[in-house]
N, C-alpha and C positions, 0 to 999 in steps of 0.2 A: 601742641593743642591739648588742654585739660578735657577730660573727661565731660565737665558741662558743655564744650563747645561740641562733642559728638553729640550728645545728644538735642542739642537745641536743632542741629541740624539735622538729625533725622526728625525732629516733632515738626518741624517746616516742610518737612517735604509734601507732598501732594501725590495720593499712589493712584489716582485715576489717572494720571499723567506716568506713563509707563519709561518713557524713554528718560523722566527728569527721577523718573524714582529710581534707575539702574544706574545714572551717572552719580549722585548723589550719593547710594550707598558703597559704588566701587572706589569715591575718592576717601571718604571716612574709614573702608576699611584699608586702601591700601596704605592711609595716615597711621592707622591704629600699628599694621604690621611695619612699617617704618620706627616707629615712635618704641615701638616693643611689647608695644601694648594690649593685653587681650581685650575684647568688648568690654565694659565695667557695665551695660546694660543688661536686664532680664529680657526673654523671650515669651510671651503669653500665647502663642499660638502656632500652628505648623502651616499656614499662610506663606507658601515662596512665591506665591506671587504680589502679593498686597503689602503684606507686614514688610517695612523697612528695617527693623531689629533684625528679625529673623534674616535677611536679604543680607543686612550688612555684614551678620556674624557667619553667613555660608560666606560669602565673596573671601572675609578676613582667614577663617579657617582653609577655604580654598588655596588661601595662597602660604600660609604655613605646610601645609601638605605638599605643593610643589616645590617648597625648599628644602625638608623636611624630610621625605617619604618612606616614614617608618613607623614602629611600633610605638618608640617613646613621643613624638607626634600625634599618636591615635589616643595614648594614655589622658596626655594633656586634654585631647579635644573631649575626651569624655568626662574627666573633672569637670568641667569647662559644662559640661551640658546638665550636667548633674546638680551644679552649684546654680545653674540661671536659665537654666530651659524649666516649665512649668510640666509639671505629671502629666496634664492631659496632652500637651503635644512631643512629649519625651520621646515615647517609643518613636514617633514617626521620622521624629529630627535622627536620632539614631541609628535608623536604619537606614534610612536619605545618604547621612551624610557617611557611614562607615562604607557603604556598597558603592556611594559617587565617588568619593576620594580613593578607592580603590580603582576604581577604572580607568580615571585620569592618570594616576601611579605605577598601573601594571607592568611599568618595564624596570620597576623597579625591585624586586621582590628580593625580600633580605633572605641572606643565609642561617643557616642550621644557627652558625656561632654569634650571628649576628643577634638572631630572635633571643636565645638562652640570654645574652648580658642583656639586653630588654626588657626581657622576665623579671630578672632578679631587682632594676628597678620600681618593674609596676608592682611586685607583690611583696615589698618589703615597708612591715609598718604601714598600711594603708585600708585604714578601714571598707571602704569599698572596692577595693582591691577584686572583688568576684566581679565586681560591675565593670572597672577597666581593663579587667582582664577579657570581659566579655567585646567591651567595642575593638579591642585592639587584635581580637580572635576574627571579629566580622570583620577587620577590614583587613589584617595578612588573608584571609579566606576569600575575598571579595578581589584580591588580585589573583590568585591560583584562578581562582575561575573565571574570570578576564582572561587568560590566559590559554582557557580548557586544561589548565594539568590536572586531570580526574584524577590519577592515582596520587600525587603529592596531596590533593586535596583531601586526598583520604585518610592518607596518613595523617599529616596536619591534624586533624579534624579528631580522629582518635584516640591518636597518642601523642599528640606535642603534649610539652609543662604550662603552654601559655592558655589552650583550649580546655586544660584541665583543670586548670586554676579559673574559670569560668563560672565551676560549681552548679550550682540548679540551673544557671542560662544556658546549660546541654539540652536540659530538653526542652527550651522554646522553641516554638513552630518555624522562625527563621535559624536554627542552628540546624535541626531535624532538615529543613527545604534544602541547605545545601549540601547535608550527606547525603540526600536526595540525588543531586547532583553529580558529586561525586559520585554515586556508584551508578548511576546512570553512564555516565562518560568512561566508565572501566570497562575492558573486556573481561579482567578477572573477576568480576560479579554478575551476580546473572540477572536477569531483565523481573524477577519475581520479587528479591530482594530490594531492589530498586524501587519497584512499582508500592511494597511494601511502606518503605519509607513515606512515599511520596500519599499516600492516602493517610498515613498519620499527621503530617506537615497540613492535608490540603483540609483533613475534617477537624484541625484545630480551633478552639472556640477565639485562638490568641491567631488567626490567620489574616494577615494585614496582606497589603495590594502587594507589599518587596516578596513575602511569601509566594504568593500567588508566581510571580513575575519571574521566579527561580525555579518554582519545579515546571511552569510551563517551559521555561531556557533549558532545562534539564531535559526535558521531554526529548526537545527539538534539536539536540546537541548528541543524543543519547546512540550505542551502539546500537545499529540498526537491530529489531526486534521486532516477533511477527506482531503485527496491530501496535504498532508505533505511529503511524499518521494518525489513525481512528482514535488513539487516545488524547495525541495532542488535541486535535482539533474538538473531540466531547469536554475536554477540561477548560480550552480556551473560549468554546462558548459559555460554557459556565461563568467563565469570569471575564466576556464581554455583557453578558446580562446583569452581570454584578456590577460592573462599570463601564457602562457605554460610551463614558467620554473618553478612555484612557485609549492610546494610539497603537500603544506597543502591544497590548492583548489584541487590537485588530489586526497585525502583523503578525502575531503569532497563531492566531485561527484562519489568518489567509496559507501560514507554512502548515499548516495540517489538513486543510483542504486543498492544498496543492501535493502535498504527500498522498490524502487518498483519491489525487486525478478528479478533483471535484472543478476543475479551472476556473468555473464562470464564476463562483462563488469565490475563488480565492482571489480574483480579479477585482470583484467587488470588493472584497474585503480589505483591500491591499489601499483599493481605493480610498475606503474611509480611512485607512490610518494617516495617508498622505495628508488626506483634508482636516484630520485634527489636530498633525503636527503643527506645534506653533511655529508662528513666522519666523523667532528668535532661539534660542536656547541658552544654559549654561553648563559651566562644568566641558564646556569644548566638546563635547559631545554628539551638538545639536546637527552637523555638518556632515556625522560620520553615520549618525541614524536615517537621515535623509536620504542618502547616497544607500543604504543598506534596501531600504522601502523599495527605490527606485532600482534597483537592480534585481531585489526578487519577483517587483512587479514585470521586466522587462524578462524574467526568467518563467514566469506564470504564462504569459504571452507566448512565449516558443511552448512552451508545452500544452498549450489548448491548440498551435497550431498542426504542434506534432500529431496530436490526439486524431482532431479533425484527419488529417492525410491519412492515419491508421487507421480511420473509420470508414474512409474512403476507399481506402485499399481491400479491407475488409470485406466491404459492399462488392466490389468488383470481382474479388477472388468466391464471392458467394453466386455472385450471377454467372461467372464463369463455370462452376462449379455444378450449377445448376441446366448450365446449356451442355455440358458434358454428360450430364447425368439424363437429359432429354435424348442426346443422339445414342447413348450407350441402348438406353431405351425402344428409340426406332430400329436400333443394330439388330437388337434382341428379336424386337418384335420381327423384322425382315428375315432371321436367321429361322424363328419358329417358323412362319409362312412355307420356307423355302425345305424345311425338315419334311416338312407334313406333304408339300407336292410331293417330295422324292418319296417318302415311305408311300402314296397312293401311288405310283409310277412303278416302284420296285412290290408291291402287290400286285398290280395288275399283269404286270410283266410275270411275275411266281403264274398266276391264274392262267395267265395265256398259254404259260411253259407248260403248267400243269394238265391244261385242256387238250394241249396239242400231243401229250404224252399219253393223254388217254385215248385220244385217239389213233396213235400208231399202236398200238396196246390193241382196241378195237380189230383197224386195219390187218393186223397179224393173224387175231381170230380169226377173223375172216378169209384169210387167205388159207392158213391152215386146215381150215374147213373144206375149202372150195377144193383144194387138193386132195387131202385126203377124200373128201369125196368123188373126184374123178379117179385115183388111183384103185378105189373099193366100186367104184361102177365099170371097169375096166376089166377088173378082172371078171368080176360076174359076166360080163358080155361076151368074154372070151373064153373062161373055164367053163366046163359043167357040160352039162345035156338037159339042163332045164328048156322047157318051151317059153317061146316068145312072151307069152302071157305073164310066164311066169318069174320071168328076166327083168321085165318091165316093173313088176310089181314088188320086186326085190330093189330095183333101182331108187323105186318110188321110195319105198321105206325106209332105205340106206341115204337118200336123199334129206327125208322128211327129219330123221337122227341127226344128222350132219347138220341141217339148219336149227333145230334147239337146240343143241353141243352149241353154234356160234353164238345163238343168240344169248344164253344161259351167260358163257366166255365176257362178252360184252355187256351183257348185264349188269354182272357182277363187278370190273371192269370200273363200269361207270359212277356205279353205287358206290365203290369203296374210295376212290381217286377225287368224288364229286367237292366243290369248294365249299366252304363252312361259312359263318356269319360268326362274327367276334363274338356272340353273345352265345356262341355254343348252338344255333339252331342251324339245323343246314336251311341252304338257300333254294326254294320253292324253283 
């Protein structure tokens, strides 16, 4: 098939007719890659859904990649894009297609010795040679990190010949997003340096959706660090309001709202990813994304159940907590009650002791009185030669003595022994 017969048959196709536009361009490019043949068409636009050129030349380059999947492969594709991709849909095709073909290839990943004889063909005598050495860097980088190998990526990414032969494409925003990556996914880097990159990458004026799409993967991939949910999920709304229609930033701000226990929100969120994924895909992909949604959704689910029960449990260990804290309460209160009879029971019981002690105290006076006064009337009645009158009148008096002696005894007695009032006054 000449060159005119691809095209005649892509200018007939009909792209509102989606299922006659994807058989069409998979049979033209699987002709073209039979035949040997690269696209001989230009691409005007970054339309992978509508544009048949562009459509045919991803299918064609798809399946060179799966024969193929290696560096001198990626060289060609980026010739290949340079020469017939148009400036304004350049960047997008190129990052499309270096990070797709990468993911489909990842079990592919060339060696040390492999990549060096790769090099020496992409950067020998080749005027843009910065440029292919740049796609052929995105996409051995695009498999590491399909792979999560942070620390290969790191290295990779800093000191291979093929990344350095790159040139000024080091610091574009997509080369910057996946050292991002890289040092996110290392535990030998710390989570500042990381976070570092990733605001260089994300406040780049060159920040395209693949950028975006990699430090949020980075984020979400990253050695656990403290406010690692809270940052995914602030950067993924960011770039759900930036593109609402896109499925996999609403997946990605459901994993950051399910990291900080947000559930209902990540359930919703999880939900709109589901519903914007399209019905089909390519690049084999589309099957493994689905299945990803649908399992973090079913993972979101257990953990708002969890939640609920720990909230539940909560509740209960509070009410419980609370009915302990009432009876400890009534304990207290019944134990004060019960303090306070006994302290008026063991006073009154002192008072009574006291009383009773005063008056055997009393009692004694008295009696010692009453003796000693009979034993001093006694004698007077029986010594002497006093007269009657005068015996009487001596009794009387020794009498009269003897009763203030008792009384004075017990006065005194009473006065000193008597009980007091708490407040220091005695009691009337």
């Amino acid at each position: 098939m000449d060159s005119g017969s691809y095209l005649t048959r892509l200018n007939e196709v009909r792209a509102s007719d989606s299922r006659e536009l994807d058989r069409v361009c998979e049979e033209v490019a699987l002709a073209l890659h039979r035949d040997g043949t690269e696209p001989p068409f230009d691409v005007a636009s970054a339309d992978f859904a509508t544009d048949p050129y562009l459509i045919c030349a991803d299918r064609y380059w798809r399946l060179r990649f799966l024969e193929h999947p290696g560096i001198r492969t990626a060289a060609a594709c980026s010739r290949w894009i340079g020469a017939h991709v148009s400036r304004e849909a350049r960047t997008e095709v190129l990052e499309k297609w270096s990070l797709g073909y990468a993911f489909i290839t990842k079990d592919s990943i060339e060696s040390a010795f492999e990549l060096s004889q790769g090099i020496e063909e992409i950067v020998s005598g080749d005027t843009s040679a910065g440029d292919v050495a740049y796609f052929a860097t995105l996409y051995h980088a695009g498999k590491l990190r399909a792979n999560f190998a942070s620390d290969e990526l790191h290295q990779f990414l800093d000191a291979s010949l093929l990344a350095l032969a790159a040139g000024a494409h080091r610091q574009s925003a997509l080369f910057t997003a996946l050292r991002a990556f890289a040092a996110f996914g290392s535990p030998a880097i710390t989570a500042q340096y990381a976070i570092g990159l990733l605001d260089q990458a994300w406040n780049s004026p060159d920040r395209t959706r693949h950028v975006i799409d990699i430090c949020l993967n980075g984020i979400q991939f990253a050695t656990s660090f403290d406010g690692d949910g809270a940052l995914l999920r602030d950067r993924a709304s960011e770039a759900v309001r930036d593109h609402p229609g896109d499925h996999m930033f609403h997946f990605r701000l459901a994993t950051g709202q399910h990291m900080t226990r947000d559930h209902d929100a990540a359930l919703k969120s999880i939900d709109t990813a589901l519903r914007l994924l399209p019905a089909i895909g390519g690049r084999g992909s589309h099957k493994l994304i689905q299945e990803q949604y649908l399992t973090k959704r079913e993972v979101i689910l257990e953990g708002r159940y969890r939640a609920e029960l720990d909230a539940e449990h909560r509740r209960r260990l509070a009410d419980q907590e609370a009915r302990h804290q009432e009876r400890w309460a009534r304990a207290e209160e019944e134990m004060r009650r019960r303090d306070e009879q006994l302290g008026r029971a063991l006073k009154e019981s002192e008072e009574s002791a006291r009383a009773n002690h005063v008056r055997s105290v009393e009692l004694v006076a008295l009696f010692a009185s009453v003796i000693a006064f009979a034993v001093g009337s006694l004698q007077v009645t029986l010594t002497g030669d006093f007269s009657l009158r005068d015996r009487l009148l001596l009794i009387g008096a020794w009498g009269v003595a003897h009763a203030l002696f008792a009384l004075l005894v017990i006065g005194g007695t009473w006065v000193i022994a008597r009980p007091r009032r708490r407040d220091g006054r005695r009691r009337m």
